[in-house]
C-alpha positions as a LaTeX table, in Angstrom:
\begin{tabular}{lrrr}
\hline
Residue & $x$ (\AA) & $y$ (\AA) & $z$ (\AA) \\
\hline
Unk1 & 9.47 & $-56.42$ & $-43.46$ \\
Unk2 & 5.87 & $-55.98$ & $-44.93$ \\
Unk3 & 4.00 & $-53.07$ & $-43.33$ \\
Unk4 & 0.96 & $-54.32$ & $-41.87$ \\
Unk5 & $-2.49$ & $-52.27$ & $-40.50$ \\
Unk6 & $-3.45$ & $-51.45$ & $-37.09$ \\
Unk7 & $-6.52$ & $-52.74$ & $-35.61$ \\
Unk8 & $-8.60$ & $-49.50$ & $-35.04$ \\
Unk9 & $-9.95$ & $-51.21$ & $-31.28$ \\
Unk10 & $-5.76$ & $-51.46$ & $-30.92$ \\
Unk11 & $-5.50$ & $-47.36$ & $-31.17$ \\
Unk12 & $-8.66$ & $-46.87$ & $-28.87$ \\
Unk13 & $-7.68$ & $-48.69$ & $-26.73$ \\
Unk14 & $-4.09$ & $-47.02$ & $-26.22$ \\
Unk15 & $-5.92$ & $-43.71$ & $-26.64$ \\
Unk16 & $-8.05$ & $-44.61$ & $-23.47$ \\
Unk17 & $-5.02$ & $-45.95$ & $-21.77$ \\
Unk18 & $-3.18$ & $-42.59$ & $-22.60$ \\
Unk19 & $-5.70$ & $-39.95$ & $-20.92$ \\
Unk20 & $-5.83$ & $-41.82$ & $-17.67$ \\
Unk21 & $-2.56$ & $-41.86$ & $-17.57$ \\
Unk22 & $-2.50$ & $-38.15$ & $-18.19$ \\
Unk23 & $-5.70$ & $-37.60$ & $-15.50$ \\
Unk24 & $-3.82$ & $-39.14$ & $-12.87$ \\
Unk25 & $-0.77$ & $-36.66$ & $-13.34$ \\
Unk26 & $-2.45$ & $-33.58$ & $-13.75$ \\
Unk27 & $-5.16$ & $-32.44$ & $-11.43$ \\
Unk28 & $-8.18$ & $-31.10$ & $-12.34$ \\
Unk29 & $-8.61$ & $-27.31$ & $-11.56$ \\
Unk30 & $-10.79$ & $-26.86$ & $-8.80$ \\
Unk31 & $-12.63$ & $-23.04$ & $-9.63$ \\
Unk32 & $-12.80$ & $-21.22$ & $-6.17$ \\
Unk33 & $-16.08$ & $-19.79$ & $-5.63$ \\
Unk34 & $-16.75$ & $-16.04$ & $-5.31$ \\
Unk35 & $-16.73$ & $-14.63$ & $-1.81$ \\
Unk36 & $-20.57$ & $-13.56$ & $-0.50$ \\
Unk37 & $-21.00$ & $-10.52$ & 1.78 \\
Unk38 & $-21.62$ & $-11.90$ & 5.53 \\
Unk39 & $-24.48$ & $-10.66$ & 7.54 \\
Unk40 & $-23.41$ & $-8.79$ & 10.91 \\
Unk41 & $-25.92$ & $-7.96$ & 13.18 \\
Unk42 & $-26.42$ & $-6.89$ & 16.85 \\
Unk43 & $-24.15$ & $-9.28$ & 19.07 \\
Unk44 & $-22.45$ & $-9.58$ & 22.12 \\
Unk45 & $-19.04$ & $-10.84$ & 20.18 \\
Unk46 & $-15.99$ & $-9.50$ & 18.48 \\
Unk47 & $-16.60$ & $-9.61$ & 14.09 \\
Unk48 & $-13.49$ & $-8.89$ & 12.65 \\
Unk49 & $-15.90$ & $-7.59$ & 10.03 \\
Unk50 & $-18.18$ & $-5.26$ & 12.32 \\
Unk51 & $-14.40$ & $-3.67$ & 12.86 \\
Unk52 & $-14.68$ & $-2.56$ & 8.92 \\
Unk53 & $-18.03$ & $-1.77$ & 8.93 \\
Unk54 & $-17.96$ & 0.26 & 11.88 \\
Unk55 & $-14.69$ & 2.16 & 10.17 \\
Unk56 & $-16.82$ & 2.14 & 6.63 \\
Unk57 & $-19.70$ & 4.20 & 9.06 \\
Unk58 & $-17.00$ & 6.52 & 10.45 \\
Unk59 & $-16.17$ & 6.98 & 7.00 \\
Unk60 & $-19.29$ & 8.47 & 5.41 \\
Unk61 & $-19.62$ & 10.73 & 8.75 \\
Unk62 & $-23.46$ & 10.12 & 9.10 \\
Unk63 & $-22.38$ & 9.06 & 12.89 \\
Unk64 & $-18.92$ & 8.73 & 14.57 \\
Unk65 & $-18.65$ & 5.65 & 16.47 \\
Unk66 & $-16.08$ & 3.58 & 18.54 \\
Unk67 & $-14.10$ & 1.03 & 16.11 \\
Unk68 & $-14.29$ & $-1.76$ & 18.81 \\
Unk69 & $-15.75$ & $-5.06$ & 16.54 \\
Unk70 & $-18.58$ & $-5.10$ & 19.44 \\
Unk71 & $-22.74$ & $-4.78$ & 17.22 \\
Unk72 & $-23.70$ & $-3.13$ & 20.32 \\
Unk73 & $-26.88$ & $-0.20$ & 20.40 \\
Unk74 & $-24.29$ & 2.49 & 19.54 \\
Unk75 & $-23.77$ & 0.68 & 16.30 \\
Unk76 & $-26.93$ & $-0.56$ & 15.74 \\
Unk77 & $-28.48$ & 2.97 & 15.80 \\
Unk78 & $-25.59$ & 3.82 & 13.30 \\
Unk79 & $-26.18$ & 1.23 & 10.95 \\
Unk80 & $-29.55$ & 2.50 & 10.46 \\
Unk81 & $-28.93$ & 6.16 & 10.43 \\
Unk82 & $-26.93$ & 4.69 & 7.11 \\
Unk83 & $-29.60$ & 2.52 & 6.09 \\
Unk84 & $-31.91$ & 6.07 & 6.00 \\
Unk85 & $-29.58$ & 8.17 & 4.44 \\
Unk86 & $-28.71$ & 5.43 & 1.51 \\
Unk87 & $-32.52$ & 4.92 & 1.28 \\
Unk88 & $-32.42$ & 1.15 & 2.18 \\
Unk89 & $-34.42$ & $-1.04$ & 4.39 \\
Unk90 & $-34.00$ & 0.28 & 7.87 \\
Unk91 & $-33.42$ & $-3.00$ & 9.92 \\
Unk92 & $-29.83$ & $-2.09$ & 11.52 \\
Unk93 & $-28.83$ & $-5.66$ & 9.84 \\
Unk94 & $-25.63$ & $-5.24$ & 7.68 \\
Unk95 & $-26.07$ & $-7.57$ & 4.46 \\
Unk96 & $-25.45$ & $-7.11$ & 1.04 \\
Unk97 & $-27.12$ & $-4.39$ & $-0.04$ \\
Unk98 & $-25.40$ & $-2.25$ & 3.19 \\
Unk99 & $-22.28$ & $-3.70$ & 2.33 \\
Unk100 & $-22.70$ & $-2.02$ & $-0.98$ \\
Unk101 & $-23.42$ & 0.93 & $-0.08$ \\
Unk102 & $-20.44$ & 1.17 & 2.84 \\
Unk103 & $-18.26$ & $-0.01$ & 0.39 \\
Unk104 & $-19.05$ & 2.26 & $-2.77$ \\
Unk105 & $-15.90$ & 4.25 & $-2.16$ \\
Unk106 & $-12.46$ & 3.65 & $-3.99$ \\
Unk107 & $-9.16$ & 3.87 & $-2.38$ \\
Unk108 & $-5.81$ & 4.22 & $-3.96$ \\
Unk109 & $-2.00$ & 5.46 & $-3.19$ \\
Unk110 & $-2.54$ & 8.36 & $-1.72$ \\
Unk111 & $-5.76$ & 8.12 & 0.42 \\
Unk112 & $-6.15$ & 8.53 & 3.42 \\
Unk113 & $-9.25$ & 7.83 & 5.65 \\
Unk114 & $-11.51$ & 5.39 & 7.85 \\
Unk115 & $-12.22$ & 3.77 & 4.46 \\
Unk116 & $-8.10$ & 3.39 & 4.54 \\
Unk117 & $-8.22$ & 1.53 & 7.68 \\
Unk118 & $-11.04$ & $-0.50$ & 7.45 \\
Unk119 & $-9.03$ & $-2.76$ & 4.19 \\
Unk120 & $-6.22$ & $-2.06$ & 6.76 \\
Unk121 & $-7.74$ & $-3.68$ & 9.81 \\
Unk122 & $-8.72$ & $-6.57$ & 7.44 \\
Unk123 & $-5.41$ & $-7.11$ & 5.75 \\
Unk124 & $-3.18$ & $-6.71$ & 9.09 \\
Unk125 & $-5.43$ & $-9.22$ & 11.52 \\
Unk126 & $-8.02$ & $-11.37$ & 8.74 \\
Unk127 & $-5.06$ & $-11.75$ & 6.45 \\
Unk128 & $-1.89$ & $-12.50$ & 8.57 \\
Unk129 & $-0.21$ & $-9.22$ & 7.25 \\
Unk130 & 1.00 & $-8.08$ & 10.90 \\
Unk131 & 3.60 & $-5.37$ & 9.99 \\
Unk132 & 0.81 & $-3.39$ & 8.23 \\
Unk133 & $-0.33$ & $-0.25$ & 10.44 \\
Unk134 & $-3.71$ & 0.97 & 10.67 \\
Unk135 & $-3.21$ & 4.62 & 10.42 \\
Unk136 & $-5.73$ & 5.27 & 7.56 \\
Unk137 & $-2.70$ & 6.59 & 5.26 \\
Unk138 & $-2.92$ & 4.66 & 2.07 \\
Unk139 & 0.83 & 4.47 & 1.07 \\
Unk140 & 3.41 & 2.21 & $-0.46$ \\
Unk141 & 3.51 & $-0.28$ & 2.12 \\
Unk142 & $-0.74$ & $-0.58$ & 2.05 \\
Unk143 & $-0.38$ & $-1.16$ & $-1.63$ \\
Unk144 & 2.21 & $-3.69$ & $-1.88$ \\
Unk145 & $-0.24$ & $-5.65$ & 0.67 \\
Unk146 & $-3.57$ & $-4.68$ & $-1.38$ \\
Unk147 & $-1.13$ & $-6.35$ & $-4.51$ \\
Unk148 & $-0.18$ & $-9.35$ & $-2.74$ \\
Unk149 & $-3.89$ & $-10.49$ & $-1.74$ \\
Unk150 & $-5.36$ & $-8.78$ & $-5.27$ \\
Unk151 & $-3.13$ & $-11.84$ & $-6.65$ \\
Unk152 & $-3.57$ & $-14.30$ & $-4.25$ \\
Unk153 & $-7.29$ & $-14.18$ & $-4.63$ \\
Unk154 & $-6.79$ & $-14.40$ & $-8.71$ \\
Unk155 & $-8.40$ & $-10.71$ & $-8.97$ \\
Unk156 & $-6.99$ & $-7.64$ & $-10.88$ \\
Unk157 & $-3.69$ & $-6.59$ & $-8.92$ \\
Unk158 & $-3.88$ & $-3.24$ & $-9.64$ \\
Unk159 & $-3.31$ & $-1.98$ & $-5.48$ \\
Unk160 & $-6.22$ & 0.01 & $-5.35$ \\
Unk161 & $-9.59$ & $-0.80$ & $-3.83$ \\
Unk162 & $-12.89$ & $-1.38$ & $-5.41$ \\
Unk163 & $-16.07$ & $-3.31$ & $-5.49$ \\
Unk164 & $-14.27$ & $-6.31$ & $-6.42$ \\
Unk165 & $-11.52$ & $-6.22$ & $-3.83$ \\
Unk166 & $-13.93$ & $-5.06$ & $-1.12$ \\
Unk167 & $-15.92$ & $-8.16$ & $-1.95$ \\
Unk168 & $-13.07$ & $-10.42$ & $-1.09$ \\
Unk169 & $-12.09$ & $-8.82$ & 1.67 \\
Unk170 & $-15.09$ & $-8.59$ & 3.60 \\
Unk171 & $-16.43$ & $-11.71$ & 2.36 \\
Unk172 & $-13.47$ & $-13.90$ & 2.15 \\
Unk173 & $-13.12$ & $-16.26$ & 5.50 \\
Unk174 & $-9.75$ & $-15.65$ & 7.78 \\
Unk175 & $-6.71$ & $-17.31$ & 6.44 \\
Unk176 & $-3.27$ & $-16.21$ & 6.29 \\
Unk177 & $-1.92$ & $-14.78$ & 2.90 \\
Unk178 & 1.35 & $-15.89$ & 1.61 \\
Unk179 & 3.63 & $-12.82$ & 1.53 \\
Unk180 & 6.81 & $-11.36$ & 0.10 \\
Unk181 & 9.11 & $-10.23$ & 2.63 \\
Unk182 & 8.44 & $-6.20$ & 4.34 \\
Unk183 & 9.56 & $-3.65$ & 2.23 \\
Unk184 & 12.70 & $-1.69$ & 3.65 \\
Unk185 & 11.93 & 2.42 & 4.36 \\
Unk186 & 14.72 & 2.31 & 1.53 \\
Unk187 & 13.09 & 0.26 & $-0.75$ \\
Unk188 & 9.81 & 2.00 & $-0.46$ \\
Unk189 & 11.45 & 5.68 & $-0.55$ \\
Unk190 & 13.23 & 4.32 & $-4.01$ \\
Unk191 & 9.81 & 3.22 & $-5.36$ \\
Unk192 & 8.17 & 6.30 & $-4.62$ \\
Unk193 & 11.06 & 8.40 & $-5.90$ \\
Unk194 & 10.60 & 6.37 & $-9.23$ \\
Unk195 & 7.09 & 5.91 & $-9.03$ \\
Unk196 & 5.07 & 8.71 & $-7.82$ \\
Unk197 & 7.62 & 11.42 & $-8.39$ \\
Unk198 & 8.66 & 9.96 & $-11.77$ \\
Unk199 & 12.36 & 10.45 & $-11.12$ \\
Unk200 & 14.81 & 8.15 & $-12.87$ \\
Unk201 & 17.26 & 5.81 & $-11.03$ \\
Unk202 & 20.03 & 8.36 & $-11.14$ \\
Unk203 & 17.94 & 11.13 & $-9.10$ \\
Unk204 & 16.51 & 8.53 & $-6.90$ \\
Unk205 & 19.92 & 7.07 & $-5.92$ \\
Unk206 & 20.89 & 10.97 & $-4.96$ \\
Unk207 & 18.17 & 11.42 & $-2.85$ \\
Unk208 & 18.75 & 7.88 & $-1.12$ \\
Unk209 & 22.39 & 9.26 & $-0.45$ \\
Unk210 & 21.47 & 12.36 & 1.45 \\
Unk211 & 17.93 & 10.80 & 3.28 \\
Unk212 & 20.33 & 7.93 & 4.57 \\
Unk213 & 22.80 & 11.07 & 5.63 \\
Unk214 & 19.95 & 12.59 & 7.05 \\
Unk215 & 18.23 & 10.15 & 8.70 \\
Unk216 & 19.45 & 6.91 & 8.02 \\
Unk217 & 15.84 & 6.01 & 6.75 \\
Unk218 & 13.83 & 6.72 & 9.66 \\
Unk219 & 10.93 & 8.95 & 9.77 \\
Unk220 & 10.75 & 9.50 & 13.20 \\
Unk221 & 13.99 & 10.66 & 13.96 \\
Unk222 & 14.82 & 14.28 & 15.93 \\
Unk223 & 18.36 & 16.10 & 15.51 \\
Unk224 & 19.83 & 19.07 & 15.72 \\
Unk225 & 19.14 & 19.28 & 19.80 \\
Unk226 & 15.15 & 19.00 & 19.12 \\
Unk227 & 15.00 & 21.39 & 16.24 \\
Unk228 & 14.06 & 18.93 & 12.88 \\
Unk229 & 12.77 & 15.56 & 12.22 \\
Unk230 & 11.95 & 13.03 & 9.83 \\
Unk231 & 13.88 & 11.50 & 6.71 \\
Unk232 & 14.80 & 14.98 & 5.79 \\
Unk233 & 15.58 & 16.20 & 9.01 \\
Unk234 & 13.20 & 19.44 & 8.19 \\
Unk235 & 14.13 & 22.16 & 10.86 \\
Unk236 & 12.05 & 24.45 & 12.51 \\
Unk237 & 9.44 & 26.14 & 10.02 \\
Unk238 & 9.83 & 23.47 & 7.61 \\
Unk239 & 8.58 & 20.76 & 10.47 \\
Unk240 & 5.92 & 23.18 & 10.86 \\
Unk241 & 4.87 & 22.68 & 7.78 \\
Unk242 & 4.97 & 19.13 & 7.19 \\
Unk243 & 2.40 & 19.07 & 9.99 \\
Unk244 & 0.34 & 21.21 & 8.17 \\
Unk245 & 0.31 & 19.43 & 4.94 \\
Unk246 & $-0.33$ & 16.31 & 6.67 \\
Unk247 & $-1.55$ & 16.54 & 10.23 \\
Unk248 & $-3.01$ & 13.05 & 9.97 \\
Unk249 & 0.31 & 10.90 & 9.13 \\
Unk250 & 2.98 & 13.75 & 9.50 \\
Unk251 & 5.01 & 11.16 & 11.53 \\
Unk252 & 4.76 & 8.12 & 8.73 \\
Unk253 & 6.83 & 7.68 & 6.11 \\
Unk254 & 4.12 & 8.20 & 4.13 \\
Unk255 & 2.95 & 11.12 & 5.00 \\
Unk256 & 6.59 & 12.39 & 4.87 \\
Unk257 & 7.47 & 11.15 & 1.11 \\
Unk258 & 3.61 & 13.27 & $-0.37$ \\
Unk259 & 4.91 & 16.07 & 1.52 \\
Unk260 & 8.95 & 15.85 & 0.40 \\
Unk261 & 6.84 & 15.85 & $-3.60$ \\
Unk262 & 4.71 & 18.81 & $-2.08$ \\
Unk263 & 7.61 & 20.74 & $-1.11$ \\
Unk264 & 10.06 & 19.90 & $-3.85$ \\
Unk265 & 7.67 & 21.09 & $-6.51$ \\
Unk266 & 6.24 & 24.32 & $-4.34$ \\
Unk267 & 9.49 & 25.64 & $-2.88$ \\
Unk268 & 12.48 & 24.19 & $-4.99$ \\
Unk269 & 11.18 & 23.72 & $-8.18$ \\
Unk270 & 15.12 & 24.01 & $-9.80$ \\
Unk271 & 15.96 & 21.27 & $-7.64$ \\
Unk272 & 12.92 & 19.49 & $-8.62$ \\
Unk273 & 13.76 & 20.86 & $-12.38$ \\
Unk274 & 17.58 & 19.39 & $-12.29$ \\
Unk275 & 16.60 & 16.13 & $-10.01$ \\
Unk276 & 13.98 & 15.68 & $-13.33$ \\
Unk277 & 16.57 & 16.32 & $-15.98$ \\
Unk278 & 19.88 & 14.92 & $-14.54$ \\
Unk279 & 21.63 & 11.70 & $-16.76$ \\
Unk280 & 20.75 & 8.72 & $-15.79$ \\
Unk281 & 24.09 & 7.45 & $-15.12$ \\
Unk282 & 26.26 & 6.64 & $-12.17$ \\
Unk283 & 27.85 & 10.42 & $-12.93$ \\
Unk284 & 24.34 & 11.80 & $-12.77$ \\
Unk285 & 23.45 & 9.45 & $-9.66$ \\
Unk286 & 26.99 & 11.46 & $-8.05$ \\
Unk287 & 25.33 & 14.90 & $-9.19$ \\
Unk288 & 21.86 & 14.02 & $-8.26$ \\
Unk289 & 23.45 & 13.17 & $-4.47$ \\
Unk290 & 25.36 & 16.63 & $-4.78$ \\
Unk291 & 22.71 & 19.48 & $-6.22$ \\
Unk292 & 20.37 & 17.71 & $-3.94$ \\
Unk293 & 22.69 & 18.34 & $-0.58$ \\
Unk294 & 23.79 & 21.42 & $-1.48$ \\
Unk295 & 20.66 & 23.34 & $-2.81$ \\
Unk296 & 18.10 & 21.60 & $-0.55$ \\
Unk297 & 19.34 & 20.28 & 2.62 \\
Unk298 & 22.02 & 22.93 & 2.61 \\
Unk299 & 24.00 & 21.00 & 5.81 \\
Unk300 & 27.03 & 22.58 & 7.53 \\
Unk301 & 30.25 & 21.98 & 5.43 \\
Unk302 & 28.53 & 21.83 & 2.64 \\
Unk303 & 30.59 & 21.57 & $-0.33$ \\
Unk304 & 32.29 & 18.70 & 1.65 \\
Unk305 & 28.72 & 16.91 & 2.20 \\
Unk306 & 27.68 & 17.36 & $-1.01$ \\
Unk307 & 31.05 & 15.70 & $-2.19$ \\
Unk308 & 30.20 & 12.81 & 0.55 \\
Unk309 & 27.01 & 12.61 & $-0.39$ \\
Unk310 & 27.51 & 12.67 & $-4.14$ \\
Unk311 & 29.77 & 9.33 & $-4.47$ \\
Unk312 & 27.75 & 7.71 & $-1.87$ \\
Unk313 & 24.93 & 7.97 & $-4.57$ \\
Unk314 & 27.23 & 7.01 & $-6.99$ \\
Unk315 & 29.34 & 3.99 & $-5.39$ \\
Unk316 & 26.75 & 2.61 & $-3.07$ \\
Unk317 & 23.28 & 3.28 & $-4.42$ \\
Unk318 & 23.78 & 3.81 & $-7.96$ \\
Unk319 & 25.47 & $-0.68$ & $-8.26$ \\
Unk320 & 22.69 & $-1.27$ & $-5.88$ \\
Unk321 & 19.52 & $-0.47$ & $-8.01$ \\
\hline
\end{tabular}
């Protein structure tokens, strides 16, 4: 059959006929637009925003007031005490250049302040992220949530806070954020162990074997008749301490994991030497769990716990990470 030529209207006209085709399948993509600061002023009603900026003032410890959401004179006066002090216009009104200002402060792992629970406050009752606590003590939990709403706002998800996550969440409006299931105490301990403390999954699965001995994962456990507590069940002096590392979250999890990395590298640096320099294998996961029973929790029976401990780390934690 002879070959003949296509009309060139023919081809334009199935070209046309193509992309609406393809328009009506794919949506366009609709470009959010940035969130604005809000302006709070004196009122007689709860702001779930005057709850961070009252924090925010508490924060930079020009004035202490009462976290309460209420703009009431107490605030008002405080607001412009800050206003002064920053060298802005002094008209107790919170807008964007005050929201600057209150918010030029970064927080990360490891903080912990007002700042701490003012993105806190915003993620646990703007956000829908209920489980969070606000205790000011920026941990692994606080992260994780800083993560999820980093990426669910398109924004860098790097878990700390900046201008740019301030921004949205101060000036984002109230709506629930999708979420990842809560992090187990054991998940969190493991990620710290492997993040913070830069241990590999062998020393991390020991550990796990003698804090779930210990305390079965629970920082606010007591033992031994009233004399220890926490995930490590520290007794006595060594509870003592703890409070004195961190007397603001010494009963979190938190607080407990910065000051298990305090101790370890202050007061048993060759457990903190071998935990750094075992195999990472499921034998080094079994003599993680054993040097770490028997040269730092030191329990009754102790070659017998260590033992215990040891193939716990290797049968049931090592498979399990």
């Amino acid at each position: 059959m002879a070959k003949t030529s296509t009309p060139v209207s023919r081809i334009l006209a199935l070209v046309f006929a193509l992309t609406i085709m393809v328009s009506a399948i794919i949506p366009a993509q609709v470009s959010a637009a940035a969130p604005t600061w809000p302006t709070v002023q004196q009122s007689s009603s709860v702001v779930k925003e005057a709850y961070a900026m009252q924090y925010l003032i508490n924060y930079w410890g020009y004035n202490t007031i009462t976290t309460d959401g209420l703009f009431g004179s107490g605030t008002l006066a405080a607001v412009k005490n800050f206003q002064t002090k920053k060298g802005l216009t002094v008209d107790g009104v919170v807008g964007p250049n005050t929201w600057t200002a209150l918010t030029n402060v970064t927080q990360k792992n490891g903080s912990n302040s007002d700042a701490t629970r003012a993105i806190q406050y915003l993620l646990k009752n703007k956000y829908g992220f209920t489980s969070l606590a606000i205790d000011g003590s920026f941990g692994p939990g606080t992260e994780s949530a800083v993560k999820t709403f980093q990426s669910w706002k398109g924004i860098s998800s790097d878990g700390s806070v900046g201008p740019t996550t301030w921004l949205y969440l101060i000036g984002s409006p109230s709506e629930t954020c999708p979420q990842t299931p809560t992090l187990s105490n054991e998940r969190i301990i493991y990620n710290f162990l492997t993040g913070t403390m830069g241990l590999n999954k062998a020393a991390a699965c020991g550990v796990l074997a003698n804090i779930k001995a210990e305390s079965n994962f629970n920082p606010n456990i007591i033992g031994d008749n009233g004399t220890s507590y926490g995930i490590c069940q520290w007794h006595n002096s060594r509870w003592t301490a703890l409070k004195q590392y961190r007397p603001n979250d010494w009963t979190t999890l938190n607080g407990q994991l910065y000051y298990l990395k305090y101790e370890l590298e202050k007061d048993y640096p060759s457990v903190n030497s071998y935990l750094k320099s075992v195999a990472n294998t499921a034998t080094g996961a079994y003599n993680a769990g054993y040097y770490w029973c028997y040269y730092f929790e030191i329990p009754a029976n102790r070659e017998a716990s260590s033992q215990t401990r040891g193939n716990s780390a290797k049968n049931t934690y090592w498979p399990a990470y």
